[in-house]
N, C-alpha and C positions, 0 to 999 in steps of 0.2 A: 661662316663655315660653309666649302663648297660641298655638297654630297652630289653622290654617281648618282646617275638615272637607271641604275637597275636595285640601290640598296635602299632599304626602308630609313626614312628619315628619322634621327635622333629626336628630333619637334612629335612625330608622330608618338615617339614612344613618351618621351613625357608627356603627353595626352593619355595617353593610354594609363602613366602609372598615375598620376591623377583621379582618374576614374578608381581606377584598383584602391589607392588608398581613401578617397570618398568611401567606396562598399565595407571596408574597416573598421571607419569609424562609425558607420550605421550598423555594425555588426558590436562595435564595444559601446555606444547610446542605448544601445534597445532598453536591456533592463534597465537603464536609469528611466527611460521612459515608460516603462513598463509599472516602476515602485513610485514613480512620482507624478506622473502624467505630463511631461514633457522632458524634454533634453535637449540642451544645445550643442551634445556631439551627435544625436542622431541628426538633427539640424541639419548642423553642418555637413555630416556625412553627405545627406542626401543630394546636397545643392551640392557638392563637389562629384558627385558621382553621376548627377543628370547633366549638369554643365558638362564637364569632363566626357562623360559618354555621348552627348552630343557634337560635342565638335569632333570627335571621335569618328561621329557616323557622317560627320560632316566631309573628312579626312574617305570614306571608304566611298560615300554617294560619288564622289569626284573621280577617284578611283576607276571604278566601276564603271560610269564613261570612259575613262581612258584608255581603259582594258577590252573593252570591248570595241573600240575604235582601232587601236594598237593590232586586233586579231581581224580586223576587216581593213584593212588596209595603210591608215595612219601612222606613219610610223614614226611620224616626227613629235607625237606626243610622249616618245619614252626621250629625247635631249630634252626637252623641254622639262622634265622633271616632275612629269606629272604620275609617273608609277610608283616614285618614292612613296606617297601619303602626307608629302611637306606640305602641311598647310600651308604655307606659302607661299606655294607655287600657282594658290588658286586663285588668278587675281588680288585683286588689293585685299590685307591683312585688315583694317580696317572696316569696309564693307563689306567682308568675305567672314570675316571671322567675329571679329570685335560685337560689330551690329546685330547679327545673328544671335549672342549670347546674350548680348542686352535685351534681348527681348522676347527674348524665351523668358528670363529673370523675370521681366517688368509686367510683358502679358502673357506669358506663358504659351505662345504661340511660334512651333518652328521657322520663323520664315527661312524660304531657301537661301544659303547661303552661296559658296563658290561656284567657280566655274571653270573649266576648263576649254581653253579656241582649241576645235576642231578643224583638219583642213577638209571638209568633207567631199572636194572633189579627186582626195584620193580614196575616200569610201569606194568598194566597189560598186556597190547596188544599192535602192531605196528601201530595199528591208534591213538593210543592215546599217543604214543612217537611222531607220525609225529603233532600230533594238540598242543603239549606242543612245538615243534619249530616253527610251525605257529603262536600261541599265541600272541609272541613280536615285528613279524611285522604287524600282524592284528590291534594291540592296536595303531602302531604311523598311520594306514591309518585310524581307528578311529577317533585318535583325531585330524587328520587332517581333515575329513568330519564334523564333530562338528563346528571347528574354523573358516571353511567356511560358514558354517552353519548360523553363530552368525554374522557372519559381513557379510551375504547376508541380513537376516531377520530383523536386529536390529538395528538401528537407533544410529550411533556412533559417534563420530570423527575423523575426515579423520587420523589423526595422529595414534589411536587405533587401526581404520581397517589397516594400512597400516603394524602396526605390528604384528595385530592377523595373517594374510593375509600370509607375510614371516613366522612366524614361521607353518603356515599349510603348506605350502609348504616345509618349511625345513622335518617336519612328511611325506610328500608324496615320498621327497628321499629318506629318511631313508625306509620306505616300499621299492621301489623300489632295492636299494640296499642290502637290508638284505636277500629281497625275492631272490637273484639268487642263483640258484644250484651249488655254488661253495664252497667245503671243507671250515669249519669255518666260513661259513654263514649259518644263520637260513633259509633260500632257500634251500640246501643242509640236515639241518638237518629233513626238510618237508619229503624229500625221500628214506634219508638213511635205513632207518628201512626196506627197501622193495629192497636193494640193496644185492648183493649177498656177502659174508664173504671176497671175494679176493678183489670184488671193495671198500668196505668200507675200507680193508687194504691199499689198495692204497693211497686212500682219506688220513687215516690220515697222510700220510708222509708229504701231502703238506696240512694238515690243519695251520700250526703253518704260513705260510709264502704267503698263495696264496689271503689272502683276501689285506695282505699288495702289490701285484701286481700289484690288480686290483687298489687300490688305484693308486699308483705312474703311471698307464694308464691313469685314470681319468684325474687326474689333471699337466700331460705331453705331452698327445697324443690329440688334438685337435678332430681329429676326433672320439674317443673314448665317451671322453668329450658330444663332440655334440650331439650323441646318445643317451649318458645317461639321459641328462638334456631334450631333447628332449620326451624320455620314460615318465621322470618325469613328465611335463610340461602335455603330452596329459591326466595320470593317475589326476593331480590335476584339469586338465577341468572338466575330470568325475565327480568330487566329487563338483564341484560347485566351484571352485577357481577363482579368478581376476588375470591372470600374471601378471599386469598393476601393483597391490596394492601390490602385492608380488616380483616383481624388485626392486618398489619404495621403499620399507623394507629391499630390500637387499642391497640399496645405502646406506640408513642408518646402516645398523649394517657393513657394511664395510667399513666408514665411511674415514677410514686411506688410501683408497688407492686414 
C-alpha cells in the first residue's frame, strides 16, 4: 500500500484503534475483576492497550524528530515518509517494532525503538540539531504527563486507570532512558553537536553497541536496575503518577510471570 508523505498512515491508525479497544476491554473486565478477583478481559485489555499505546508512542517519538527536523531545515524527511506515523518507515519492522514489544512484554522495559536518518547537514544550526534529538524523548514524558493527567482528573474505571497509569509510566522510562548521554541514545544526540570532532569520533565507535550494555546492566545487575526504576519512579511522581496504579498495570501486562 503506497501512502503520501503528508497523510497519516492507515498502520498508524490501527495502532491507534488497538489501543482504543484494549481501554474497552479494561473498561467491560473491571467488575468481573472487581466481584471475582481477577479477569481475563481486563487482562487482556490492559496488555492490548499498553502494547498498542506503546508502539503508539513509538509511532509519535519518531515523529516528533521528524517534525522538528522538517521545521529546521530537513526536508527530505517528509519523501521519506516519516511524517505519516508509518511505523514502517522507522527502519527495520523487526528491530524497530517487533523487539521493542517483546520486551516490554517479557521485561517490562521500553527499550528505544525506531529511528529516523536525519540529513543533519541541512539542520541549519547546532541548537536545532541538539532540539530534533530532544524531540523524541520530550514527546514520551508528554504523553506521559497527559495519561496521568486523564486518570487524575477523570472519573474512570479502576481497570482503565490502572492501565492508562502503566503505560504513563512505561512513557516516563522511555524518557528517562533515551534521555542519558550515552552514544546511540537521543541523551547523547542532545549534546553532540556541541562536542568536539575527536569526542563525537569516539562516540560513534561505541554508538552501534553501548545502548545495548546499558540494557543487559538493567535488566542483570540489580543494583543498576534499582537506580534506574527508582530515577523513573521519582520523574513519574513529578508528573502526577500513582506508582500504586502503575505496579497494579504492570502485574497485569506481565501477567505470565
Amino acid at each position: 500500500m503506497r501512502v503520501e508523505p503528508h497523510r497519516v498512515s492507515p498502520w498508524f491508525l490501527l495502532l491507534l484503534a488497538v489501543t482504543i479497544g484494549g481501554a474497552l476491554l479494561t473498561v467491560t473486565g473491571t467488575p468481573y475483576a472487581i466481584a471475582e478477583g481477577s479477569s481475563a478481559l481486563l487482562t487482556t485489555g490492559i496488555v492490548l492497550l499498553v502494547l498498542g499505546g506503546w508502539a503508539v508512542s513509538l509511532c509519535l517519538h519518531e515523529f516528533g524528530h521528524a517534525a522538528v527536523a522538517y521545521r529546521g531545515g530537513d526536508h527530505s524527511v517528509r519523501a521519506k515518509g516519516y511524517l505519516t506515523l508509518d511505523i514502517r518507515r522507522y527502519t527495520d519492522v523487526g528491530l524497530s517494532f517487533v523487539l521493542p514489544i517483546v520486551i516490554l512484554l517479557v521485561g517490562g522495559i521500553p527499550l528505544p525503538g525506531g529511528a529516523v536518518w536525519i540529513n543533519h547537514g541541512a539542520i541549519r544550526s547546532r541548537g536545532v540539531q541538539s532540539l530534533v534529538s530532544l524531540a523524541g524523548p520530550a514527546t514520551n514524558l508528554v504523553i506521559g504527563g497527559l495519561l496521568t493527567a486523564a486518570v487524575a482528573l477523570v472519573e474512570m474505571p479502576i481497570g482503565l486507570a490502572i492501565g492508562l497509569s502503566c503505560l504513563a509510566f512505561i512513557q516516563v522510562i522511555a524518557f528517562v532512558l533515551n534521555i542519558l548521554p550515552i552514544p546511540g541514545l537521543d541523551g547523547f544526540g542532545v549534546i553532540e553537536p556541541f562536542l568536539s570532532p575527536n569526542t563525537r569520533r569516539m562516540a560513534a565507535r561505541v554508538r552501534p553497541w553501548a545502548p545495548l550494555v546499558l540494557f543487559v546492566l538493567i535488566i542483570s545487575v540489580p543494583g543498576v536496575s534499582s537506580v534506574f526504576f527508582q530515577a523513573g519512579g521519582t520523574v513519574f511522581a513529578a508528573v502526577g503518577g500513582d506508582a500504586r496504579l502503575a505496579f497494579a498495570g504492570y502485574s497485569e501486562l506481565l501477567f505470565w510471570r
